[in-house]
Backbone bond lengths (Angstrom), bond angles and torsions (degrees), N, CA, C in turn:
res aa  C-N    CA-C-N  psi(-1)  N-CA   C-N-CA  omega(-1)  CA-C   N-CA-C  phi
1 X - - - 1.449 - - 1.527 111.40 -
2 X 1.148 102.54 -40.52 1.801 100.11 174.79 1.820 132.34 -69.05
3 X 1.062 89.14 -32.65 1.642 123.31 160.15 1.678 99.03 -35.69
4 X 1.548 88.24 -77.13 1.683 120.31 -172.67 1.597 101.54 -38.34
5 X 1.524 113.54 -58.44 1.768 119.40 -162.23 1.439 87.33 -81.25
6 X 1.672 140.19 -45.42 1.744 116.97 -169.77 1.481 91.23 -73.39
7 X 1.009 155.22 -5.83 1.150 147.30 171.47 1.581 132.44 -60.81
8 X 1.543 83.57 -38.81 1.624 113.80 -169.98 1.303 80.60 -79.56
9 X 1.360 127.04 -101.49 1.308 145.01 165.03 1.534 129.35 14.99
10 X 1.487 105.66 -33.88 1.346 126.08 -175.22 1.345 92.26 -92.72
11 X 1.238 130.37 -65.65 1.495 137.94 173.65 2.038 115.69 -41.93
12 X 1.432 88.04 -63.36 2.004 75.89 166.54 1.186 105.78 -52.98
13 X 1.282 130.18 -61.68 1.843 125.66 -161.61 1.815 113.06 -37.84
14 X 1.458 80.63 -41.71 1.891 92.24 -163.22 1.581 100.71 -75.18
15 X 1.709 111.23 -38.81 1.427 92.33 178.29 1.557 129.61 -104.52
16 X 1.538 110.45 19.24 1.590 128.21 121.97 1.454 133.70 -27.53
17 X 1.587 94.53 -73.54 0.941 120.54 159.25 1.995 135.07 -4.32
18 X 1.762 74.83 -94.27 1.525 96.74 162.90 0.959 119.21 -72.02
19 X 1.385 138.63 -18.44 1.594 128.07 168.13 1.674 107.39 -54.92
20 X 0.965 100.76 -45.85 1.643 108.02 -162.16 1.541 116.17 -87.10
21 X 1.485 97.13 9.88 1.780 92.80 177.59 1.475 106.21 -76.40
22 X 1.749 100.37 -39.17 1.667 96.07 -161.17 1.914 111.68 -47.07
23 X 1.535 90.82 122.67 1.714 83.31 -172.35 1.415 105.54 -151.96
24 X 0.880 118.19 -176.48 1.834 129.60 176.51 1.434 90.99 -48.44
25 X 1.499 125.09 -62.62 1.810 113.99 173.61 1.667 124.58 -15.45
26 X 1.890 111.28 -32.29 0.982 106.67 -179.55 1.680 118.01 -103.21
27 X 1.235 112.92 30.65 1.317 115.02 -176.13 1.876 115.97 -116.60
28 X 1.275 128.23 97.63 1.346 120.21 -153.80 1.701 100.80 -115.01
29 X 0.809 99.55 174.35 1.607 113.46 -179.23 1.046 139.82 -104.46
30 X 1.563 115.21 58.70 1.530 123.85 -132.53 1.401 120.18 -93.65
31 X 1.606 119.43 2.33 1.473 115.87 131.77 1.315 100.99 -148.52
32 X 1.783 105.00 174.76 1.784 104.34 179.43 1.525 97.49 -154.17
33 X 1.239 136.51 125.23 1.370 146.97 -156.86 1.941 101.10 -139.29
34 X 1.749 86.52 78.64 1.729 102.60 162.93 1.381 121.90 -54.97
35 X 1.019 128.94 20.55 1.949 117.29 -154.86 1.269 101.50 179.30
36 X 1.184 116.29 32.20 1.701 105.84 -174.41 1.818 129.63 -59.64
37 X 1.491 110.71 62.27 1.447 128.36 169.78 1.600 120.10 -33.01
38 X 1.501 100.47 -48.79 1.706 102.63 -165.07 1.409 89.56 -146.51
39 X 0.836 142.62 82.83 1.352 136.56 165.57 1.551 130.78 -153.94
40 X 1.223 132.23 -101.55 1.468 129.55 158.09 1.185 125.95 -50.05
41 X 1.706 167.61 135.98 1.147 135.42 156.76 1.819 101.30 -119.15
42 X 1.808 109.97 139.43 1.461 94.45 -178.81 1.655 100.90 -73.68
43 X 1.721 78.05 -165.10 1.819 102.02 -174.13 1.690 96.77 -55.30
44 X 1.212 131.18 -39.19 1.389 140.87 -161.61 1.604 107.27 -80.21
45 X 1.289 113.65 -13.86 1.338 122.80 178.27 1.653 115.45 83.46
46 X 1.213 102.03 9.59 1.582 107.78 179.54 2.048 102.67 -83.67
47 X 1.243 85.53 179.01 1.762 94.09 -168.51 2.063 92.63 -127.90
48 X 0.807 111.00 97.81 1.964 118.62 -160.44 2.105 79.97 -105.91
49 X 1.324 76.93 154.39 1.760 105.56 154.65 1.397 118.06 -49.11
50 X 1.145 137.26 135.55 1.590 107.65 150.72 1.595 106.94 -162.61
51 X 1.623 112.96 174.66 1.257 127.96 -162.27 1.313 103.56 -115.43
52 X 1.561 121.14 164.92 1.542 125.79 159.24 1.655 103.08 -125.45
53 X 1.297 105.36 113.86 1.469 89.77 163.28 1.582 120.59 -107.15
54 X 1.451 108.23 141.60 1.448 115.82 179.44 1.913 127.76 -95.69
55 X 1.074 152.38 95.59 0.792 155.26 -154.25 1.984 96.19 -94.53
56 X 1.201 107.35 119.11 1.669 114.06 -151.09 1.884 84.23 -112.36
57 X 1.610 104.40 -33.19 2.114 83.14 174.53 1.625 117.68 -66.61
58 X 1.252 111.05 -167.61 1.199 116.73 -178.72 1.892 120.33 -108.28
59 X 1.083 110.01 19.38 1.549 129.11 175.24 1.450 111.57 -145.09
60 X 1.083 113.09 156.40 1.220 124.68 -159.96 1.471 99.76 -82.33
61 X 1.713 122.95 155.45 1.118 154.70 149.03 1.419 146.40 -110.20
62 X 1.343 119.07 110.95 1.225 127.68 -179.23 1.419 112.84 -63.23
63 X 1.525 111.99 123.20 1.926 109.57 179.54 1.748 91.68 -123.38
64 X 1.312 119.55 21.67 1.422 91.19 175.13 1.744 112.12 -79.61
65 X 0.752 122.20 6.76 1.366 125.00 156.80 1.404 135.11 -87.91
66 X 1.368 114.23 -1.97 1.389 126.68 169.30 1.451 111.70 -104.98
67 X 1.703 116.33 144.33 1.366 115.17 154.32 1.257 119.86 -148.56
68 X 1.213 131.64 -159.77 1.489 133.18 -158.84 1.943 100.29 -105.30
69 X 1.231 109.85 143.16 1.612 103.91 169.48 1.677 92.47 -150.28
70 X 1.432 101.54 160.80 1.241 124.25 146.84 2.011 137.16 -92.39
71 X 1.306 91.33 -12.16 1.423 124.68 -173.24 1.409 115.71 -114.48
72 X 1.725 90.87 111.97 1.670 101.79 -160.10 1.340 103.97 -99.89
73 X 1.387 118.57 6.31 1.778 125.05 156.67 1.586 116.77 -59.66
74 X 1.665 102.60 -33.52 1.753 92.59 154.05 0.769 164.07 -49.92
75 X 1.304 95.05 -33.79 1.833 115.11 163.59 1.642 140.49 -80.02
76 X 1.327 80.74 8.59 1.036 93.29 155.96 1.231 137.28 -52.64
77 X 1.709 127.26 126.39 1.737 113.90 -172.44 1.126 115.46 -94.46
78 X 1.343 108.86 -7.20 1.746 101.22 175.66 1.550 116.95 -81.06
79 X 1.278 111.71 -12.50 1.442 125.85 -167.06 1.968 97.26 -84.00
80 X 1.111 105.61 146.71 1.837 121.76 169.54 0.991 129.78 -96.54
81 X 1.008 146.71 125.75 1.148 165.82 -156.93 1.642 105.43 -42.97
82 X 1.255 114.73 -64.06 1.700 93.39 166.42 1.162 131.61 -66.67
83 X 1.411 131.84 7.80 1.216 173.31 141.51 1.385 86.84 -42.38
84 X 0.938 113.40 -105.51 1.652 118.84 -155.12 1.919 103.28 -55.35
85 X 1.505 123.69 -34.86 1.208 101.07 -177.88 1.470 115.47 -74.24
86 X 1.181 104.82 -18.25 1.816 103.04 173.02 1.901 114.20 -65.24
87 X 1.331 72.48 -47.24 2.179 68.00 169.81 1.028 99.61 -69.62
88 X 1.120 144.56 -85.89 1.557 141.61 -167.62 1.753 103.11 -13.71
89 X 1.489 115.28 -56.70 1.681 128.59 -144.51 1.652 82.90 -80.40
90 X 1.517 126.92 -35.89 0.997 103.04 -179.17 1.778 140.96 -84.66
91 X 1.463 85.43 -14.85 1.681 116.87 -177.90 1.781 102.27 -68.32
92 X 1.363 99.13 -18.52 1.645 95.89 -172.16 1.738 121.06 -81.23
């Protein structure tokens, strides 16, 4: 019987577990084109920067809450969210 319950037990843990990996861990940056000379052009006909992001789990992920910085005063966790877009808005 005890076998039986670490058994069980071992099995919920693990598929706990793996539920909860899917995370920002799975979101990579799978190309990035600083200088775009000859390459993409938008609808506007301009030639912009741009990113690809790849999402490598198997369910979808929300990134509108993530973005790119150079400024590691952002990350700060004590700081709020309009907090950080004002530094951001001003750094630009």
């Amino acid at each position: 019987m005890n076998k039986v319950r670490i058994l069980l037990c071992g099995m919920l843990l693990a598929s706990t577990t793996s539920a909860m990996a899917q995370g920002a861990k799975n979101i990579r940056l799978n190309e990035v084109l600083t200088n775009n000379t000859a390459s993409i052009v938008d609808e506007f006909g301009n030639r912009e920067a741009w990113i690809e992001v790849e999402n490598t789990s198997f369910t979808t992920y929300n990134i509108r809450g993530m973005y790119f910085t150079t400024d590691r005063s952002v990350l700060d966790p004590q700081m709020s969210v309009p907090e950080r877009v004002l530094l951001q808005l001003k750094s630009c």
